[in-house]
N, C-alpha and C positions, 0 to 999 in steps of 0.2 A: 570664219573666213567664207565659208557657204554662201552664208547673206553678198557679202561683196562679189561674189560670182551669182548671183541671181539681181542684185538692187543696183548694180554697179555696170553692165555692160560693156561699157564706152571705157571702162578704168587702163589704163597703159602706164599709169608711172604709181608707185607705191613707196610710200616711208613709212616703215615701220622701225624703227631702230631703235635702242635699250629697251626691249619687250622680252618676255623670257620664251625667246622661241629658239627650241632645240634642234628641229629636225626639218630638212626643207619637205618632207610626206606633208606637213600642214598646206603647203602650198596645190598640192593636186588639185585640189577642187576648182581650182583658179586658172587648170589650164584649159579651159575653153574661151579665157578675155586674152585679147591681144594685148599681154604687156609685154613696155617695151625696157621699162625702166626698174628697177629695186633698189633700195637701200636695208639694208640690216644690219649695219655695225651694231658693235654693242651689246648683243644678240650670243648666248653661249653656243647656235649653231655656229657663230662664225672662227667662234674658239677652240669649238671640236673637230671641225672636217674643214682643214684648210685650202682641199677641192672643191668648197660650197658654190664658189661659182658658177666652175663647170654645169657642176649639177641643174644651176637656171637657167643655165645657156642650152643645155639639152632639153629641159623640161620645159621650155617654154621658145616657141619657136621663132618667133619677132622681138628677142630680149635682145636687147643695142648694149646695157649697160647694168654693169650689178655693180656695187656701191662706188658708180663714178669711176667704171672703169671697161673696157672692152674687152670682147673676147680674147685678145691677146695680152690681155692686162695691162694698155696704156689710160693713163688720165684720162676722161671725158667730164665736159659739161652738162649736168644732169639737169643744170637749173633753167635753161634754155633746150624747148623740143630741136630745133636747127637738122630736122628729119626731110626725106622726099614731102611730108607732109606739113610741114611747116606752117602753111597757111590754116591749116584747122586746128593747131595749136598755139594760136599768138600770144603773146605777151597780152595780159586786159581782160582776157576773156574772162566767164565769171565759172567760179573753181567748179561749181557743179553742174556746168558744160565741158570742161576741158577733161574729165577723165582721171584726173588728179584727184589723189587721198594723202593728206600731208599727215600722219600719223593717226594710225589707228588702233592706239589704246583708249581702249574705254570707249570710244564712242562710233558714230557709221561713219564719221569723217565728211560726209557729203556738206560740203559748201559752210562748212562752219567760220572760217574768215570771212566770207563772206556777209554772212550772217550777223558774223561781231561790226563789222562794220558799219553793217547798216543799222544795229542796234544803238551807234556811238552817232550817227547822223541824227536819227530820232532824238535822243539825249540831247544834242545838240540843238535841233530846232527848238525844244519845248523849250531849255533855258531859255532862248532868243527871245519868244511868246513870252517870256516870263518879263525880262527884262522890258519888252515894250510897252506890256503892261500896268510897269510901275512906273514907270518915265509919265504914263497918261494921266495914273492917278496923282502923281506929283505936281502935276501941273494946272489940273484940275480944282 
């Protein structure tokens, strides 16, 4: 978790959820980023101290929502920022500008949809190159 408080700065929303994390103490390291957001269902801290929220709402001082829900434990939308700052997290932007870690088991989490994506474009072009290429020899 270190790392994501030193490589991560700008992070404000975090999923980690079915990870085997016990104790919100792992999260300390993490209170100098402004997050706003958490998720950890699934997670045995959430199964042993069913004040775990409280717990982020003190420990972290700009937390709006722990798993989808508010300080007074109504529903919120987690999937949309809809914050005073709204405009610096829009819908589009690309995930390793926005702040966002959509689970981080196993790896740094930074911009990997995004990543997939553009690996699935590459894919995609090279077929295309492929195919026009035999269209020329066929005609040839």
């Amino acid at each position: 978790m270190q790392v994501l408080s030193t490589q991560c700065p700008n992070l404000y929303k975090l999923k980690i959820e079915e990870n085997e994390i016990d104790s919100p103490d792992k999260f300390k390291c993490l209170t100098n980023l402004n997050l706003k957001k958490i998720n950890l269902l699934g997670n045995p801290l959430v199964e042993k101290d069913k004040d775990y929220s409280k717990i982020f709402f003190d420990m972290f001082k700009n937390m709006e929502s722990v798993d989808d829900k508010d300080k007074e434990g109504k529903e919120v939308d987690s999937t949309v920022y809809g914050g005073e700052d709204d405009e610096d997290y829009e819908e589009g932007d690309d995930a390793e500008d926005d702040g966002e870690v959509d689970d981080a088991e196993g790896d740094d989490g930074e911009g990997d949809e995004v990543e997939d994506d553009e690996e699935e474009e590459k894919e995609g072009n090279k077929n295309e190159a492929k195919k026009g290429n035999n269209k020329k020899k066929k005609t040839n």
